[in-house]
N, C-alpha and C positions, 0 to 999 in steps of 0.2 A: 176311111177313118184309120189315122194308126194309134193301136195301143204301145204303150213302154212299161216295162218293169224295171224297176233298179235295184240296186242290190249294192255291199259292201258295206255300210259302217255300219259302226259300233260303238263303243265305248274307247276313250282314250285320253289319255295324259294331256297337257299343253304340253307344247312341244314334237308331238307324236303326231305319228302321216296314217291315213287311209287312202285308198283307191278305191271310189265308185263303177261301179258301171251301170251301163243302160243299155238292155236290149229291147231294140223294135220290130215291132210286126210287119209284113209285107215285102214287094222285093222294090220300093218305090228309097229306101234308104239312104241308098246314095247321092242322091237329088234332094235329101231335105237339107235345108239348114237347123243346127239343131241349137239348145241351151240346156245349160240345169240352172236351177230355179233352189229356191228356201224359203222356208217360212219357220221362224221360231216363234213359240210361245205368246199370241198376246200380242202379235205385231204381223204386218202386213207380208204377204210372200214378194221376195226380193231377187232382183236377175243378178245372178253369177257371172257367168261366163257364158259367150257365145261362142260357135262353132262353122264356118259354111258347110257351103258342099266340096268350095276349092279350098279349102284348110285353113282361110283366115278368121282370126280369133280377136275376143276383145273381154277384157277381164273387168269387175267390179275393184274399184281401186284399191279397197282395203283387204282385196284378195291376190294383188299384183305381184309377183314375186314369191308366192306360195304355192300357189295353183296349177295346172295344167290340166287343159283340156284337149281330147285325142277323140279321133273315130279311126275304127275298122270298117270300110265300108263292105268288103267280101263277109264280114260276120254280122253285121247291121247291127253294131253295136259301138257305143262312144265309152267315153272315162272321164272321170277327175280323180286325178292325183293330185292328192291335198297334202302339206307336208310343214311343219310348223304351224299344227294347230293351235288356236286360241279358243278361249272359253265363250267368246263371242261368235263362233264359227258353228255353235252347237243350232242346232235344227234338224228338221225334216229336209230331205233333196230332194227334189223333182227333177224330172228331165223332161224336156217338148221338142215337139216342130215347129218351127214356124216360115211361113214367106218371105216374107219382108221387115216385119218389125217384130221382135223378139217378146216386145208386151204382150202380144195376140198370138199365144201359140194355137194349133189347129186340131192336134193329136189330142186323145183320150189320154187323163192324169192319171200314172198309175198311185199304185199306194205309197209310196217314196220309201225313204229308208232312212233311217234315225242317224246323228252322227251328235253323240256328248262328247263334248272337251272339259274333262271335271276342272276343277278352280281349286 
C-alpha cells in the first residue's frame, strides 16, 4: 500500500499560481505512474493531470496551458504548478497511483489540500 500526503495550497486571487506537492511512501515511487485528482463541493472528484513513470503527461483540458505536472523521483515526490488560476479551479487535490488507468488509482487517499481561487 502507498500512502501520499499533499501539501501547498491556499488561498488565492484569479489569476494567481500555487505549487502542490505530493509526497509518497515507499521506495517503489519511481515505477508508479501517478495523477492528482479534485473534488469541489457538491460535485463528483475529477482527474487532473497524469504523470508516468517515463514522464509522459496528459492534462484535463480546461487545465491545458496552466498547469504542470513534475516528479522527483530521488525525493518520491511530484508537483503541480498551477498558474492562472480560476475561481473554478477551487477544490480539494488529491494525488494517487495508479497502473494503468488513472480512474482506479491503488494508493491510500491522503487528506488532500484545499486550493480557493476567491471570485
Amino acid at each position: 500500500q502507498v500512502q501520499l500526503v499533499e501539501s501547498g495550497g491556499g488561498l488565492v486571487q484569479p489569476g494567481g499560481s500555487l505549487r502542490l506537492s505530493c509526497a509518497a511512501s515507499g521506495s517503489g515511487f519511481s515505477i508508479y505512474d501517478m495523477a492528482w485528482y479534485r473534488q469541489a463541493p457538491g460535485k463528483q472528484r475529477e482527474l487532473v493531470t497524469t504523470i508516468t513513470r517515463d514522464g509522459t503527461t496528459n492534462y484535463l483540458d480546461s487545465v491545458k496551458g496552466r498547469f504542470t505536472i513534475s516528479r522527483d523521483n530521488a525525493k518520491n515526490t511530484m508537483y503541480l504548478q498551477m498558474n492562472s488560476l480560476k475561481p473554478e479551479d477551487t477544490a480539494v487535490y488529491y494525488c494517487n497511483a495508479y497502473r494503468t488507468n488513472p480512474t482506479e488509482p491503488f494508493g491510500s487517499w491522503g487528506q488532500g489540500t484545499q486550493v480557493t481561487v476567491s471570485s
